[in-house]
C-alpha positions in Angstrom: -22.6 22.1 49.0 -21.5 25.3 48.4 -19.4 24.2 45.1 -22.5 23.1 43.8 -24.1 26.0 44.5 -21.8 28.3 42.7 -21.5 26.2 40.1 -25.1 26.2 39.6 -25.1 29.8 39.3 -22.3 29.7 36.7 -24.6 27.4 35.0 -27.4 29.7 35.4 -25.9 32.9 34.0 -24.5 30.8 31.0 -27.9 29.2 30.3 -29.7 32.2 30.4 -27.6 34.2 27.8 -27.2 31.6 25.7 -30.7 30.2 25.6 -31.8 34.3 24.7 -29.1 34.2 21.7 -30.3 30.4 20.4 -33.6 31.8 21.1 -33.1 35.0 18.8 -31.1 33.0 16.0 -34.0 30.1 15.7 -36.6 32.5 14.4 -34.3 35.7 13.4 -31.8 34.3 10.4 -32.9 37.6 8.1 -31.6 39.5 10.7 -27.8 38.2 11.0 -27.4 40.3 7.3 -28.3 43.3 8.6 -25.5 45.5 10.1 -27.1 45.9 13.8 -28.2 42.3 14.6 -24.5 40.6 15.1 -23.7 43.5 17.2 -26.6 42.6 19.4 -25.2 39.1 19.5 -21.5 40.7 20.5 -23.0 42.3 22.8 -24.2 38.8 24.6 -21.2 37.1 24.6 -19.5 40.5 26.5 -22.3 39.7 28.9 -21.6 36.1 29.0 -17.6 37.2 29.5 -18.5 39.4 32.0 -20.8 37.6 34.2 -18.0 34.8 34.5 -15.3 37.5 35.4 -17.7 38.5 38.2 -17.7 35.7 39.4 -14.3 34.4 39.1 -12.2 33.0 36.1 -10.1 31.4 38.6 -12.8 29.4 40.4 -13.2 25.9 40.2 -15.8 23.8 37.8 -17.6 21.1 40.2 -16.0 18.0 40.8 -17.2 14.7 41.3 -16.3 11.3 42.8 -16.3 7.9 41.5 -19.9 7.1 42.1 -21.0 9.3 39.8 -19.5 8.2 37.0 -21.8 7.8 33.9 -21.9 4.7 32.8 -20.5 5.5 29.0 -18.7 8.8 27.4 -20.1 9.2 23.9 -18.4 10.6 21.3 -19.2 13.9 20.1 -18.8 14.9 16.6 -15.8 13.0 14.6 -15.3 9.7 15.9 -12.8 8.8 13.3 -10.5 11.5 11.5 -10.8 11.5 7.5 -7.4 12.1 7.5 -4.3 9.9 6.5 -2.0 11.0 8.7 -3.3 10.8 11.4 -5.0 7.4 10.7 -1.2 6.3 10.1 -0.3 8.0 13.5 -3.2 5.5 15.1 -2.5 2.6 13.5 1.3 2.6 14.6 -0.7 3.4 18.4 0.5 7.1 18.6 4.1 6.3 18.7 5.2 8.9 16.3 2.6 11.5 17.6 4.6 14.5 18.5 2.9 17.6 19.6 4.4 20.8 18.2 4.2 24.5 20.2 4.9 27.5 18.7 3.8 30.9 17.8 4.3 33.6 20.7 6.6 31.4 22.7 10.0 31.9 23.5 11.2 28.0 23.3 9.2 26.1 20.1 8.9 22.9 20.6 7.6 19.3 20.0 6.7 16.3 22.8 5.8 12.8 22.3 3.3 11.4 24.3 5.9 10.4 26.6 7.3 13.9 27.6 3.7 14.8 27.7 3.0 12.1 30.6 6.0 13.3 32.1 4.8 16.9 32.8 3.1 17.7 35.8 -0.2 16.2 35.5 -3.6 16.7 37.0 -7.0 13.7 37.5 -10.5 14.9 38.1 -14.4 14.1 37.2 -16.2 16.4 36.0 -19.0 17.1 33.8 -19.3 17.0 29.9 -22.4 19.4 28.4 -22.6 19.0 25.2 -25.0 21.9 23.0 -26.2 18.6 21.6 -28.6 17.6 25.0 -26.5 15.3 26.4 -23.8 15.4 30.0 -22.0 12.8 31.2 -19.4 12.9 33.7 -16.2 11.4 33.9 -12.7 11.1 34.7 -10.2 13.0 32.8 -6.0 12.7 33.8 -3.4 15.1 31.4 -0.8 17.2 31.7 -1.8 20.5 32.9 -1.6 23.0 30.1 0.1 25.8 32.1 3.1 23.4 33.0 3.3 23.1 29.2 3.3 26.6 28.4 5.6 27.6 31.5 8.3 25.2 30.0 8.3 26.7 26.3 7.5 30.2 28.0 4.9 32.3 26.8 5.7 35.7 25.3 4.0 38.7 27.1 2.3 39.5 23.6 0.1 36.2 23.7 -3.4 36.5 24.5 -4.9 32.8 23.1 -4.1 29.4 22.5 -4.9 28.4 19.5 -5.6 23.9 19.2 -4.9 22.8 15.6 -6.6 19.5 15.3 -6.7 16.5 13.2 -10.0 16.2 11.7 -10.7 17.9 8.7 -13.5 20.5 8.5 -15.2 19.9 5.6 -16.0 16.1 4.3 -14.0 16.0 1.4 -10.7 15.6 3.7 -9.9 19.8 3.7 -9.4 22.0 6.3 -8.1 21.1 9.5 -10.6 21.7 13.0 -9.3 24.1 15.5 -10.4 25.9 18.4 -8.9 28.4 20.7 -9.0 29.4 24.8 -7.7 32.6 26.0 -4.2 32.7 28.7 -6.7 32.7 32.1 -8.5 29.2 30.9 -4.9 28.2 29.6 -3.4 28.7 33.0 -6.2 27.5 35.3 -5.4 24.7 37.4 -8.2 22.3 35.8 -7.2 23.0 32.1 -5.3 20.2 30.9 -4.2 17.5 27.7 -6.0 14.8 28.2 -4.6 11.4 27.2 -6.5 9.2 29.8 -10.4 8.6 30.2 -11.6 6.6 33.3 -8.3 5.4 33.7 -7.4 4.2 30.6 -5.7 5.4 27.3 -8.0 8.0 25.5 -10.0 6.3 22.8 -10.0 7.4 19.4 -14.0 8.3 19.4 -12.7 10.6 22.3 -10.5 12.2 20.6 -7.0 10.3 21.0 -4.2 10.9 21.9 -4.9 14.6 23.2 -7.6 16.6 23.7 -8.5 19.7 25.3 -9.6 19.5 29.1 -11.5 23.3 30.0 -13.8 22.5 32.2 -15.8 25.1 33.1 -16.7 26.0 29.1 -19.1 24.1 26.9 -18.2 21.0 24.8 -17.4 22.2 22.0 -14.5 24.3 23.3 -12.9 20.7 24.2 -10.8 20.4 21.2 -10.1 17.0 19.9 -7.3 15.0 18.1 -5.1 18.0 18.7 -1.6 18.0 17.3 -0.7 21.7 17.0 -0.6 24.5 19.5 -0.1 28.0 18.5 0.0 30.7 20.9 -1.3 34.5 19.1 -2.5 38.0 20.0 -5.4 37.6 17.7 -7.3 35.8 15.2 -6.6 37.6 12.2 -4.5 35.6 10.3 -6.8 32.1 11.3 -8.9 30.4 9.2 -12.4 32.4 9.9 -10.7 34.8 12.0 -13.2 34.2 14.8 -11.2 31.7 17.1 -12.9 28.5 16.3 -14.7 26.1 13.7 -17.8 26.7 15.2 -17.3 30.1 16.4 -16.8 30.9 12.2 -20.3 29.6 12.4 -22.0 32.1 14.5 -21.4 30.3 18.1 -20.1 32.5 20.9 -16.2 32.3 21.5 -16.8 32.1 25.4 -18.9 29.7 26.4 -19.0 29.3 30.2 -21.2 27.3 32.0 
């Protein structure tokens, strides 16, 4: 009871910035050319950042048993890569996948699926909101992320992970999706690569073989088809510069619930 309880007023402090922003972008789109409106819109997401440090980065999004499964997991977004490689990588059932780590990290490196099942690996069921309307909850096993990152050894300089992804950004095949999580959500306990979904192997409208696991953050932070990770001190040098393919289009970065 009191899980739920704290999660609902995670849920609560989320909502309500986020519902003020959507609000002020629906009717305000003059406004995000003038020099003071995106700083208004900064200033928000601090909020939102803020609120969650308050009340615990660490702390645990709401878990669930087996009864309350939904009874499907739609797909959200791409449900099929249009990209070559990786539809070569699918049709020969991941066997050559290999994800590669680099970046800020003292050990680059690349695993196959296999090494990735070997890592110390977490189960839960949780909750999906997606920005589109829609939750479902259901049963996620990976490998945690921090057991990753602890065996190529992250340099003190890195602040984000950085998830390079499969599916192309733009519908002529260009541009590859990515998305990024800063070192607290990359270390917290419930953060992982996901490769099974209600016991089975991930499907590919789910985002096979990998995808990001960060539970306590919107669904659009749950990267996808992911088959780089980069570890950085900024943005500066990636694609828009503001963390994420949707964050380059004016969503917020952090985006707890």
């Amino acid at each position: 009871m009191k899980l739920r309880a704290r999660s609902s007023r995670r849920r609560f402090l989320a909502r309500g910035v986020g519902a003020a922003g959507a609000a002020m972008l629906s009717g305000c789109d003059a406004l995000s050319h003038t020099e003071w409106f995106p700083k208004v819109l900064a200033a928000g997401e601090t909020l939102n950042r803020s609120a969650h440090h308050l009340i615990g980065r660490r702390a645990m999004a709401q878990e669930f048993s087996t009864a309350d499964l939904s009874p499907d997991f739609r797909s959200n977004g791409t449900s099929m890569p249009n990209n070559p490689a990786y539809q070569a990588l699918a049709a020969a059932s991941f066997a050559d996948y290999r994800l590669e780590v680099g970046g800020l990290v003292q050990r680059p490196a690349r695993f196959s699926l296999a090494e990735l099942r070997a890592l110390p690996s977490r189960t839960q069921i949780t909750r999906h909101d997606c920005v589109e309307g829609w939750s479902a909850i259901a049963k996620w096993k990976g490998a945690r992320l921090a057991a990753l990152l602890d065996s190529v050894g992250v340099k003190p300089e890195a602040r984000y992970v950085v998830l390079h992804c499969a599916d192309p950004m733009e519908e002529d095949g260009t541009g590859l999706y990515y998305e990024s999580i800063d070192m607290d959500d990359a270390m917290h306990v419930q953060t992982l690569l996901a490769y099974e979904l209600n016991d089975r192997a991930l499907p590919i409208k789910n985002g096979a073989p990998i995808r990001l696991r960060v539970e306590r953050q919107l669904g659009y932070k749950h990267a996808k088809y992911v088959l780089r990770l980069e570890l950085v001190e900024s943005f500066s040098r990636i694609a828009g510069g503001m963390g994420g393919y949707w964050e380059d289009q004016g969503y917020e970065w952090y985006a707890g619930i």
